[in-house]
Each structure stands twice: as C-alpha cells, then as structure tokens.
N, CA, C and O atoms as a CHARMM CRD file, in Angstrom:
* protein
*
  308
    1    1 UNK  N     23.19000 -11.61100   6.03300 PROA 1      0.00000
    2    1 UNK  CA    22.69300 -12.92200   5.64000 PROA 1      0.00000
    3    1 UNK  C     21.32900 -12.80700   4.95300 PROA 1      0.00000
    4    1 UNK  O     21.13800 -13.44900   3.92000 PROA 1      0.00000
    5    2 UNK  N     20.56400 -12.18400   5.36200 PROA 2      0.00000
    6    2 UNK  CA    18.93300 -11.67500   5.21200 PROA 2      0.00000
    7    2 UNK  C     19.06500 -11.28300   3.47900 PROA 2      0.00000
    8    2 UNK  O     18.27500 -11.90600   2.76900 PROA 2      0.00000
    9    3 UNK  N     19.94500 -10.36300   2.81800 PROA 3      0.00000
   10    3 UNK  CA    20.44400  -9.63600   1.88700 PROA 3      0.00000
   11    3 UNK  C     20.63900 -10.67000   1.01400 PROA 3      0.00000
   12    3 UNK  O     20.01900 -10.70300  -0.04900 PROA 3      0.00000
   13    4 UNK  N     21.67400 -11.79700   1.42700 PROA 4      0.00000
   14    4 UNK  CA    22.22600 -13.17100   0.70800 PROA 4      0.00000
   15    4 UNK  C     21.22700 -13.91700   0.23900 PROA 4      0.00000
   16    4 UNK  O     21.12100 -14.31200  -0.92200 PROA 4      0.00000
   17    5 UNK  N     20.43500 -14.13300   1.19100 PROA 5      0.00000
   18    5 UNK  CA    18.85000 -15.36100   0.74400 PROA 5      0.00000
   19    5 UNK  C     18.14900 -14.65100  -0.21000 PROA 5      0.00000
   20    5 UNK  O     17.70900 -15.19900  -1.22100 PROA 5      0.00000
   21    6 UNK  N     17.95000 -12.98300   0.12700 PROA 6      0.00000
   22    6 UNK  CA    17.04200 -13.00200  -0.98900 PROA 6      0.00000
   23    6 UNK  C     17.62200 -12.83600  -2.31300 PROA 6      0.00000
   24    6 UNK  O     16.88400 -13.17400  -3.23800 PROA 6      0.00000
   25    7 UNK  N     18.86900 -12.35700  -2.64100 PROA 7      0.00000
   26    7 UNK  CA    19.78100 -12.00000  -3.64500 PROA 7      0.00000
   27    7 UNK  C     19.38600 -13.83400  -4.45600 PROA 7      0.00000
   28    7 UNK  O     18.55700 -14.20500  -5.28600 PROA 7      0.00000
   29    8 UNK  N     20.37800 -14.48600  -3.74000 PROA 8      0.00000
   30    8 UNK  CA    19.68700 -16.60800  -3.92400 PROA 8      0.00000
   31    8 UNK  C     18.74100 -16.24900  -4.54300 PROA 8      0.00000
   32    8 UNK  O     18.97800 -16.15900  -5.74800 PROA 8      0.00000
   33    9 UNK  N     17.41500 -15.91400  -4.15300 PROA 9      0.00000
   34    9 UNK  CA    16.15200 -16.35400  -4.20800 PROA 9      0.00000
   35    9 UNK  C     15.89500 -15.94700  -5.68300 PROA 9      0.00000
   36    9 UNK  O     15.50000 -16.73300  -6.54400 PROA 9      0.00000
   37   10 UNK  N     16.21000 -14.39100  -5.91500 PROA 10     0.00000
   38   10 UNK  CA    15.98000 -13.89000  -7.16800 PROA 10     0.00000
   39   10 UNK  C     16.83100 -14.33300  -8.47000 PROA 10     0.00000
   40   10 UNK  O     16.72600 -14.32600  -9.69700 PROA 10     0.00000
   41   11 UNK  N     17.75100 -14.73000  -7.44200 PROA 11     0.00000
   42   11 UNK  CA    18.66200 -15.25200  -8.70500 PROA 11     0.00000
   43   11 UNK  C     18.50100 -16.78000  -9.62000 PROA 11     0.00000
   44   11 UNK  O     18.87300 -17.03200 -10.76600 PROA 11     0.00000
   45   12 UNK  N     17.58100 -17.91200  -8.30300 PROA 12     0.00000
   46   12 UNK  CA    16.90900 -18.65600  -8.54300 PROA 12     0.00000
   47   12 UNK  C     15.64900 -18.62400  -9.63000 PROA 12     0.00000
   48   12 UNK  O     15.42300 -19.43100 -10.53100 PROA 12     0.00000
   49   13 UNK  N     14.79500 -17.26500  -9.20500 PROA 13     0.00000
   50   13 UNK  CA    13.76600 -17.25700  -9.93900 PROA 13     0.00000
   51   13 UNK  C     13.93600 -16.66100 -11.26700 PROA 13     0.00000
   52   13 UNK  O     12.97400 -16.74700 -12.03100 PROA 13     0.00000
   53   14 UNK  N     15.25400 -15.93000 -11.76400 PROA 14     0.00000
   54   14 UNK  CA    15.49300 -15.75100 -13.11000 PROA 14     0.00000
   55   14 UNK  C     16.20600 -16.86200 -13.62200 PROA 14     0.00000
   56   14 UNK  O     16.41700 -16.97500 -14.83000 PROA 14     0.00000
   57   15 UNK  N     16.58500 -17.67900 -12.79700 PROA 15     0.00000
   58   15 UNK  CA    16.73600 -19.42800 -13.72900 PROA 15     0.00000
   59   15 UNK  C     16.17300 -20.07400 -13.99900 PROA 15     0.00000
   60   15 UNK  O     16.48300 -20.74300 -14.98400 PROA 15     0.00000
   61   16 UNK  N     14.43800 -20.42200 -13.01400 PROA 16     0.00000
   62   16 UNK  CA    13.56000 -21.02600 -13.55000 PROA 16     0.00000
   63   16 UNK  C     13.24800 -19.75200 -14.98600 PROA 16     0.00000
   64   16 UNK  O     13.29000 -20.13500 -16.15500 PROA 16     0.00000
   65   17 UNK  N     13.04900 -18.75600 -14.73800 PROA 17     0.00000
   66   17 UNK  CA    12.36400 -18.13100 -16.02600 PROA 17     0.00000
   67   17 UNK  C     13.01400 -18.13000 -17.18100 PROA 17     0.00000
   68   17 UNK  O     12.41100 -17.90300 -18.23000 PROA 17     0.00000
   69   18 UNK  N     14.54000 -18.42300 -17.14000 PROA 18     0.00000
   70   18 UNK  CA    15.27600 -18.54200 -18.55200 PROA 18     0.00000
   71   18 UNK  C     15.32300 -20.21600 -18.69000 PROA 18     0.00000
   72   18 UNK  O     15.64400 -20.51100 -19.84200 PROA 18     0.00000
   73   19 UNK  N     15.13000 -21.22100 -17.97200 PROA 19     0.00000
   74   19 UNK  CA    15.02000 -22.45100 -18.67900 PROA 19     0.00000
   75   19 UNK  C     13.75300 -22.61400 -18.96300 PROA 19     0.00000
   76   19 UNK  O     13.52300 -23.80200 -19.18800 PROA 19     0.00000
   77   20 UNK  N     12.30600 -21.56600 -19.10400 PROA 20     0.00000
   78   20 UNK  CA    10.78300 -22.22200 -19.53500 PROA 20     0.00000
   79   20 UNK  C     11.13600 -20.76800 -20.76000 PROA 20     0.00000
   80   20 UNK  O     10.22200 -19.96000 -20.92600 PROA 20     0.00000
   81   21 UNK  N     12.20600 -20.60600 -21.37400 PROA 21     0.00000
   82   21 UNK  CA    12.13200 -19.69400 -22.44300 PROA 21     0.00000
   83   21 UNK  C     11.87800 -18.05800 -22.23300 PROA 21     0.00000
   84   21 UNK  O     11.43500 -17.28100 -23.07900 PROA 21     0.00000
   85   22 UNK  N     12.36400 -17.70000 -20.59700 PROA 22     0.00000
   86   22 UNK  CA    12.02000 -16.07700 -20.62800 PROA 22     0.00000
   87   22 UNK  C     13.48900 -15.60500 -20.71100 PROA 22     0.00000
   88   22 UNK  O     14.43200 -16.39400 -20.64800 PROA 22     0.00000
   89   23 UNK  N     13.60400 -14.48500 -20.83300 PROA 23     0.00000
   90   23 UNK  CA    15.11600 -13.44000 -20.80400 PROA 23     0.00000
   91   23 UNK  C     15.50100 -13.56900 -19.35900 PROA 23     0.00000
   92   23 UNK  O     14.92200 -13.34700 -18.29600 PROA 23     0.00000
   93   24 UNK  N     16.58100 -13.97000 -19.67200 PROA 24     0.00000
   94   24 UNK  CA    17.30000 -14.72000 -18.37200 PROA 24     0.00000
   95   24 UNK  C     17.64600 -13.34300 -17.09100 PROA 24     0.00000
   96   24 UNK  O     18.01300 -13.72400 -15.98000 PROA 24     0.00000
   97   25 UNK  N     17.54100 -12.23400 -17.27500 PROA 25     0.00000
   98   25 UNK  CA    17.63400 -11.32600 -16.85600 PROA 25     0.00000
   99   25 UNK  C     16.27200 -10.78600 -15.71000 PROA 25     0.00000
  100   25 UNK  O     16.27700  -9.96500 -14.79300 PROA 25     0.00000
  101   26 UNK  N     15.20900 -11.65500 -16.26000 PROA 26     0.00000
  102   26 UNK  CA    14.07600 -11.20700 -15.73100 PROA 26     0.00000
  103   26 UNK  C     13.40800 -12.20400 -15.05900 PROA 26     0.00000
  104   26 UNK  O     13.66900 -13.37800 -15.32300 PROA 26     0.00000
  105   27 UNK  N     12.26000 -11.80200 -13.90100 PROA 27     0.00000
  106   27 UNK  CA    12.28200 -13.01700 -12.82900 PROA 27     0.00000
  107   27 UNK  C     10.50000 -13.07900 -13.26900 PROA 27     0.00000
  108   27 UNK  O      9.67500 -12.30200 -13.74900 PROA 27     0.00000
  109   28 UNK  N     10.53400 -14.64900 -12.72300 PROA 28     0.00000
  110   28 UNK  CA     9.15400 -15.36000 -13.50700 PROA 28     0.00000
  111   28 UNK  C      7.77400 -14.61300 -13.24100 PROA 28     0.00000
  112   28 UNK  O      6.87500 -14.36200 -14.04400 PROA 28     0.00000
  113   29 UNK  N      7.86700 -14.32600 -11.86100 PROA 29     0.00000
  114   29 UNK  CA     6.80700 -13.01300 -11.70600 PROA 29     0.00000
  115   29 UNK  C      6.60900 -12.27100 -12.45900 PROA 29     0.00000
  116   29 UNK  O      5.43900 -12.22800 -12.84000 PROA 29     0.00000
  117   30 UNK  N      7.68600 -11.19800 -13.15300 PROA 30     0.00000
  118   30 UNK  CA     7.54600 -10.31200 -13.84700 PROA 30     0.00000
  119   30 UNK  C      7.13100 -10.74200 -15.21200 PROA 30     0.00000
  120   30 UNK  O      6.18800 -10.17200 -15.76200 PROA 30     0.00000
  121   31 UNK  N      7.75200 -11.67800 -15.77200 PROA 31     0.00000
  122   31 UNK  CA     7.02600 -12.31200 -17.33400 PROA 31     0.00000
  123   31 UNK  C      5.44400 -12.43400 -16.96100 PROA 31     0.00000
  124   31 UNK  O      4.52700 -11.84500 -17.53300 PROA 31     0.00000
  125   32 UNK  N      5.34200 -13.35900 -15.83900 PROA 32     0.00000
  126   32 UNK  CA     3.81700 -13.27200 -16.15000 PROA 32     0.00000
  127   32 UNK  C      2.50700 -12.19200 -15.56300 PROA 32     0.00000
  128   32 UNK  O      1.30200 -12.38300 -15.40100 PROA 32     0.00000
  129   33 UNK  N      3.32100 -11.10000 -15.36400 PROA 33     0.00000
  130   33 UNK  CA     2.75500  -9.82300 -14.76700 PROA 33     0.00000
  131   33 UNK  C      2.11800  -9.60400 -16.20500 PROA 33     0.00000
  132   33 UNK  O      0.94700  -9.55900 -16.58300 PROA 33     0.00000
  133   34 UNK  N      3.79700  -9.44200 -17.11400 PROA 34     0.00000
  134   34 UNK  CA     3.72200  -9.05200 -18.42900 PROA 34     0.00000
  135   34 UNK  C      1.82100  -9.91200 -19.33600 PROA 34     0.00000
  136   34 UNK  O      0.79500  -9.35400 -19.72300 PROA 34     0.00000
  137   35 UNK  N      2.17800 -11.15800 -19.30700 PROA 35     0.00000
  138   35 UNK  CA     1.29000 -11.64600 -19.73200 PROA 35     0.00000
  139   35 UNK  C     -0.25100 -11.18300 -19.50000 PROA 35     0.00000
  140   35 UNK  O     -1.23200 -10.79900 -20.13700 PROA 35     0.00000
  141   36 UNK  N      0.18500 -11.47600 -18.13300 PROA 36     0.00000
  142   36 UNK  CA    -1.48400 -11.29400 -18.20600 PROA 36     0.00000
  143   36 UNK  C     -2.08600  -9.76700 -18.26400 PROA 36     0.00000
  144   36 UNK  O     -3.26200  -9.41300 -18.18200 PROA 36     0.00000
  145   37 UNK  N     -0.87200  -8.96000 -18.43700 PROA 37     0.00000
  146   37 UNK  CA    -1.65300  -7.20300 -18.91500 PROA 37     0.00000
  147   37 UNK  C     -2.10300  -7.71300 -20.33000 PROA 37     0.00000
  148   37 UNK  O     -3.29800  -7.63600 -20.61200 PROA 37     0.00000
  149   38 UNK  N     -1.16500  -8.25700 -21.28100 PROA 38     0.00000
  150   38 UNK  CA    -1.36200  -8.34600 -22.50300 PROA 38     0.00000
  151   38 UNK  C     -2.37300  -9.43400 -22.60600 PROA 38     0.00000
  152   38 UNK  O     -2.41100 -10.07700 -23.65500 PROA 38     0.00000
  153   39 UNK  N     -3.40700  -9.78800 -21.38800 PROA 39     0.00000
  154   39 UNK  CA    -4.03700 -10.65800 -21.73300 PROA 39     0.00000
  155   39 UNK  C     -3.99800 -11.89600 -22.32300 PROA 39     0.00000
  156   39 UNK  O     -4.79100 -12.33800 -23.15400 PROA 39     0.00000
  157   40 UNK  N     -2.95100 -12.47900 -21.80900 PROA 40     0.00000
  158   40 UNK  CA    -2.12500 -13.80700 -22.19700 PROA 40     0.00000
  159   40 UNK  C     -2.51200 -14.75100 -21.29000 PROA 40     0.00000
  160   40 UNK  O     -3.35900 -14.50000 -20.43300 PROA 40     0.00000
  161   41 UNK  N     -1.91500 -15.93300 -21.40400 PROA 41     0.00000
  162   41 UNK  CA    -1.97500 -16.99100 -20.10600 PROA 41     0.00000
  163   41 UNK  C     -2.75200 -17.12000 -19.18000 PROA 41     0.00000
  164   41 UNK  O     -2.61800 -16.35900 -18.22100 PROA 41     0.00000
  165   42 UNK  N     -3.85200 -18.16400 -19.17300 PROA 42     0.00000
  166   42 UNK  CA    -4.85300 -17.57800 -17.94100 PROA 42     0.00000
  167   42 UNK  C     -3.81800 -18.48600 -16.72400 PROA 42     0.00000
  168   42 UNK  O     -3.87700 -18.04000 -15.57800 PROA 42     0.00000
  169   43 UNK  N     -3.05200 -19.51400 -16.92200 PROA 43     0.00000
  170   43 UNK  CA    -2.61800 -19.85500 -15.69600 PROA 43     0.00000
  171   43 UNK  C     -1.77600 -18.90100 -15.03400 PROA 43     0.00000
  172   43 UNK  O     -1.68900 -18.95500 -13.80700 PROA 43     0.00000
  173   44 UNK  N     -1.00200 -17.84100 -15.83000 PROA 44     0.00000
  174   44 UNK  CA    -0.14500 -16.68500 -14.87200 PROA 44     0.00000
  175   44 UNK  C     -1.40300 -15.75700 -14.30300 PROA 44     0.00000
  176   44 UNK  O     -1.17600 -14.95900 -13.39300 PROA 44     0.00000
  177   45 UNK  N     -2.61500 -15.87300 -14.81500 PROA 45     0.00000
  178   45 UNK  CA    -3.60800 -14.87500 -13.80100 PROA 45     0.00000
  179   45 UNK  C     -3.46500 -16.02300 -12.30300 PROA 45     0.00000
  180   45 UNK  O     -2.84700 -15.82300 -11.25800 PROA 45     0.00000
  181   46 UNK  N     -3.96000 -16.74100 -12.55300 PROA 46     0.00000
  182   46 UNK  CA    -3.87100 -17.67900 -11.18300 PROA 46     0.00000
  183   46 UNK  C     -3.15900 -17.93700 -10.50700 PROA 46     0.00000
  184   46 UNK  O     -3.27300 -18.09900  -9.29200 PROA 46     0.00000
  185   47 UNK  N     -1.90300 -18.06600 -11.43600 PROA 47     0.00000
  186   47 UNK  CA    -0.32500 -17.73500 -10.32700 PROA 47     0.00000
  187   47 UNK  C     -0.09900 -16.25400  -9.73300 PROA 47     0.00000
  188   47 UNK  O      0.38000 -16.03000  -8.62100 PROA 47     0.00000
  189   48 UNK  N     -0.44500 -15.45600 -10.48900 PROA 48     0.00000
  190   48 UNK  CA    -0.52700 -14.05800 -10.18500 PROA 48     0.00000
  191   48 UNK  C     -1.30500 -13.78500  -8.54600 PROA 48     0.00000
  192   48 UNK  O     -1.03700 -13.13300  -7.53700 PROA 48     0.00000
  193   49 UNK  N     -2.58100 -14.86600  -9.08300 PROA 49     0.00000
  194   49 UNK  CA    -3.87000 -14.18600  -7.75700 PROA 49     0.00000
  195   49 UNK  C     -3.33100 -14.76000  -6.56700 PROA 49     0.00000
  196   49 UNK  O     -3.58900 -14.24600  -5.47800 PROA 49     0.00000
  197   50 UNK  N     -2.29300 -16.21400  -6.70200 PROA 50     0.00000
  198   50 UNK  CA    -2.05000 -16.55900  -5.43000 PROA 50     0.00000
  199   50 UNK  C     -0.98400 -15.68700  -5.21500 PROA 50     0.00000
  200   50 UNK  O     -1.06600 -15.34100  -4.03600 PROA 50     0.00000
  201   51 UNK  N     -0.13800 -15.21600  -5.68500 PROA 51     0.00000
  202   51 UNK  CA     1.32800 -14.06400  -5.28600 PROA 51     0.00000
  203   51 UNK  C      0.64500 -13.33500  -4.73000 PROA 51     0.00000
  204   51 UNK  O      0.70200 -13.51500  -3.51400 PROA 51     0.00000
  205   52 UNK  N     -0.04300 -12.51600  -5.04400 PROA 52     0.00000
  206   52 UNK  CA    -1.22900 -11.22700  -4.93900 PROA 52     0.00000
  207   52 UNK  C     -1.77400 -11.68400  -3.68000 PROA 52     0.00000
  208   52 UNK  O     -2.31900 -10.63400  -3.34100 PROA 52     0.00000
  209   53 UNK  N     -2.03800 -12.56400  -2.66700 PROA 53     0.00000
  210   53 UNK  CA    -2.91000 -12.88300  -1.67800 PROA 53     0.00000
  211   53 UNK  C     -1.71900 -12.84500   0.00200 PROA 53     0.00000
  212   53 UNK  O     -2.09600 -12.57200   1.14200 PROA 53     0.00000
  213   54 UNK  N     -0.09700 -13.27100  -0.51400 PROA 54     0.00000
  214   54 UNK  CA     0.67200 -12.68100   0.12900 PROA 54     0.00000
  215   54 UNK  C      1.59500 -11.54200   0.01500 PROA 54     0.00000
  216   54 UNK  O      2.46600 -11.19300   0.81100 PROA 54     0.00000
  217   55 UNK  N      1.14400 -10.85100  -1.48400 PROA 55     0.00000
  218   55 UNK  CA     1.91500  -9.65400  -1.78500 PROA 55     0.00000
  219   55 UNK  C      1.26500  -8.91000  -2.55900 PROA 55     0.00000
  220   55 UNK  O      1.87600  -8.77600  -3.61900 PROA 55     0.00000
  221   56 UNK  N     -0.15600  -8.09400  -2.51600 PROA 56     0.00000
  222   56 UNK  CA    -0.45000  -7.33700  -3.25400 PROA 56     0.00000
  223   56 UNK  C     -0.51600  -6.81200  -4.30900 PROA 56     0.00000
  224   56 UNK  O     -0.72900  -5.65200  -3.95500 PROA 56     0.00000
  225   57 UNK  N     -0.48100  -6.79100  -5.82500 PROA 57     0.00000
  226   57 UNK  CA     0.05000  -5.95500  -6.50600 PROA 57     0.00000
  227   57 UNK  C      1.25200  -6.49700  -6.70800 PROA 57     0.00000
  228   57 UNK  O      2.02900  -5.56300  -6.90800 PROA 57     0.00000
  229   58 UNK  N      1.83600  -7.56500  -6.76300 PROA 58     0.00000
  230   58 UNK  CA     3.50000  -8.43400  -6.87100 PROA 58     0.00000
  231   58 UNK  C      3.38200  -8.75700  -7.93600 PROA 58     0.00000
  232   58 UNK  O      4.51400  -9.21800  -8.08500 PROA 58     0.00000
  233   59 UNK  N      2.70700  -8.96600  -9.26300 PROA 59     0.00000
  234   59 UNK  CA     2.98000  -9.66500 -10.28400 PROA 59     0.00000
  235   59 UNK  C      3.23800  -8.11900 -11.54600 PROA 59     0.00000
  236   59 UNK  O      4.06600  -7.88700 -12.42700 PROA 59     0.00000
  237   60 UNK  N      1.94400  -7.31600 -10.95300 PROA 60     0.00000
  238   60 UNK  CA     1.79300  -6.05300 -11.86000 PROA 60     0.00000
  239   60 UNK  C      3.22700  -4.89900 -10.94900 PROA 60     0.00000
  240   60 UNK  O      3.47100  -3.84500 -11.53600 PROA 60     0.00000
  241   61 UNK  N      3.46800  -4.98500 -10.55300 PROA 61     0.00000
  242   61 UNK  CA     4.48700  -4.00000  -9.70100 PROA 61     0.00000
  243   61 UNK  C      5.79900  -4.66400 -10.26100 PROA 61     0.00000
  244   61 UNK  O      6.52100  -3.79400 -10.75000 PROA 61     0.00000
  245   62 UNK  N      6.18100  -5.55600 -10.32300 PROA 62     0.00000
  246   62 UNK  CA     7.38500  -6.46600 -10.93600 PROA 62     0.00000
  247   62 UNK  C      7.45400  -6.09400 -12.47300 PROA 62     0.00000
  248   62 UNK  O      8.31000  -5.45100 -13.08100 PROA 62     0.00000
  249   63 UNK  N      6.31600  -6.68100 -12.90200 PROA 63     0.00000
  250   63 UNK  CA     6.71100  -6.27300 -14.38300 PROA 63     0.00000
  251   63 UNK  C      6.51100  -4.54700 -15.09900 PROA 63     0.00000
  252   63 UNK  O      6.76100  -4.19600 -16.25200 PROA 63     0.00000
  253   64 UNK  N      5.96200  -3.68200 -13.90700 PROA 64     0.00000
  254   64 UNK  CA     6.32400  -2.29500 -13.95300 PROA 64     0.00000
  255   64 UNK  C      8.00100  -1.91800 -13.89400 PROA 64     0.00000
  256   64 UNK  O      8.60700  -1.09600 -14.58100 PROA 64     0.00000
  257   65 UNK  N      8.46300  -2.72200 -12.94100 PROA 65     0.00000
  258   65 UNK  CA     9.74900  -2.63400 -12.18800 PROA 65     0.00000
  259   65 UNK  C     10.98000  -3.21400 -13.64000 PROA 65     0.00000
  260   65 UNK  O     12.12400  -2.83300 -13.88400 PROA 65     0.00000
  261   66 UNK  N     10.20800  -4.12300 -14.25800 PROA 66     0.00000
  262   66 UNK  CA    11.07500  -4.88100 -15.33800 PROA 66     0.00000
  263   66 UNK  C     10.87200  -4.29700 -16.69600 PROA 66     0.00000
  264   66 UNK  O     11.86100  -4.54900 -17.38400 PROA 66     0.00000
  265   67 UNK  N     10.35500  -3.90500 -17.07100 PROA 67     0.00000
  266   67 UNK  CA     9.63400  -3.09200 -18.30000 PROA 67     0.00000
  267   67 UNK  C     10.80200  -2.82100 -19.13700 PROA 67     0.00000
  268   67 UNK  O     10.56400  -2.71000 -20.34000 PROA 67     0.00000
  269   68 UNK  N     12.08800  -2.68300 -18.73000 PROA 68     0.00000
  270   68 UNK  CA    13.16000  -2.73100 -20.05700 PROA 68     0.00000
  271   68 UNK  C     13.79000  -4.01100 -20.13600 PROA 68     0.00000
  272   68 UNK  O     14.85500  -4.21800 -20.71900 PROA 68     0.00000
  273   69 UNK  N     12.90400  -5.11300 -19.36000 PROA 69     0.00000
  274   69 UNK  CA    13.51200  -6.42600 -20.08600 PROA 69     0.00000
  275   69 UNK  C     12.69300  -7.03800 -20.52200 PROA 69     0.00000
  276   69 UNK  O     11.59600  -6.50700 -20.69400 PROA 69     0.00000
  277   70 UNK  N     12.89900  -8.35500 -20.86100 PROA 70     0.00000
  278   70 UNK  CA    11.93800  -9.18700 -21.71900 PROA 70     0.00000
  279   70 UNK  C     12.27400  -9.07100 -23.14900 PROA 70     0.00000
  280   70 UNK  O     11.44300  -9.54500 -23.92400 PROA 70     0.00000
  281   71 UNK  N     13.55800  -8.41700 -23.75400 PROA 71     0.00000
  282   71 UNK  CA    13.61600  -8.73900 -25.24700 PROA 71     0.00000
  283   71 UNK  C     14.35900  -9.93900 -25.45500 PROA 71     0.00000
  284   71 UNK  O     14.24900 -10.43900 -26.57400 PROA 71     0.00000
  285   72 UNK  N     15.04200 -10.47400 -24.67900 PROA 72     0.00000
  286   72 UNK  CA    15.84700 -12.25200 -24.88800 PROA 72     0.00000
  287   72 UNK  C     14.82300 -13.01200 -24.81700 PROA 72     0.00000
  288   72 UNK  O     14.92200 -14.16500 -25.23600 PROA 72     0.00000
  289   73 UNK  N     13.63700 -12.55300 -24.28600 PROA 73     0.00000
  290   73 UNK  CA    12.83900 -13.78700 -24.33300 PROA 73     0.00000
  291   73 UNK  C     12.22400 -14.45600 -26.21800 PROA 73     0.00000
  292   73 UNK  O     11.89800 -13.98300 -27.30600 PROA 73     0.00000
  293   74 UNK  N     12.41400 -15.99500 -25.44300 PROA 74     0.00000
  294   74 UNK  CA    12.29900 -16.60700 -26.59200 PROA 74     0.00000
  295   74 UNK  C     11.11100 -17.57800 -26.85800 PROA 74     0.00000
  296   74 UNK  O     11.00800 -18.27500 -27.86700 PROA 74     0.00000
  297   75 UNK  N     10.06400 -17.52500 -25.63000 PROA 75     0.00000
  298   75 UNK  CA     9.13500 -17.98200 -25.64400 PROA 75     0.00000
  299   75 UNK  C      7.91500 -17.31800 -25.00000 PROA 75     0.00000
  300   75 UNK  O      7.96200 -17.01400 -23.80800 PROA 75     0.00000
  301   76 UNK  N      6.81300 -17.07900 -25.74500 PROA 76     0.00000
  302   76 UNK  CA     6.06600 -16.27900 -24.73900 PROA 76     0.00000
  303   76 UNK  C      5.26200 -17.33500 -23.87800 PROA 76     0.00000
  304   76 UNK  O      5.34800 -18.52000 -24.19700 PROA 76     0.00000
  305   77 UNK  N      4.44200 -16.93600 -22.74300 PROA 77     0.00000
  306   77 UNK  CA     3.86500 -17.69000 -21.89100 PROA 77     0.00000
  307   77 UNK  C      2.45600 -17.47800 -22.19300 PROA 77     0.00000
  308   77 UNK  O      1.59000 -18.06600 -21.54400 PROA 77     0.00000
C-alpha cells in the first residue's frame, strides 16, 4: 500500500507539471531544481527552500535524478 501512495503521489506531481507547461514525464520538483541552477525563477528558489527544510537537497537531487528529461517541456518556469 505504502509503494501505491507514493507511486499516486508522483504520478500526481508529473500532472500538475505537464498542465503549467513542463514534460509530462518529469515531476514539478525537478523542473524547478532545473530552474533555479540555471538561475531562473526566484519563486522555485522559495519553493525549493521550503522542500529543502523537510528534505534536504530535494529540489537539486531530483533534477540530478531527471537530467534526461525536460525536452517536452513547453514552457519554461
């Protein structure tokens, strides 16, 4: 069951990220990991710092983890 929720969860969070214009493949964390290396978006730093306060390193570790996706994306953040 434990396996099921989070499988849901991720599968949730690559739907919010393909209806605000990311590659539907990839989860919203990881786009804005992406961003804010490339110095993009100051609101994904702030979404980032609150992820980061219950998960360390969760926004930059994700989009390490995702790094061969993000070419469907059709909007940057």
């Amino acid at each position: 069951m434990k396996r099921y929720l989070w499988n849901a969860l991720v599968a949730f969070d690559q739907f919010i990220n393909a209806l605000t214009g990311g590659d539907p493949d990839m989860t919203l964390s990881g786009r804005m990991g992406k961003a804010v290396a490339e110095g993009r978006c100051k609101a994904c730093r702030g979404i980032c710092w609150v992820l980061d306060r219950f998960d360390p390193g969760h926004c930059a570790r994700v989009s390490q983890a995702e790094s061969d996706e993000g070419a469907d994306e059709v909007a940057k953040l």
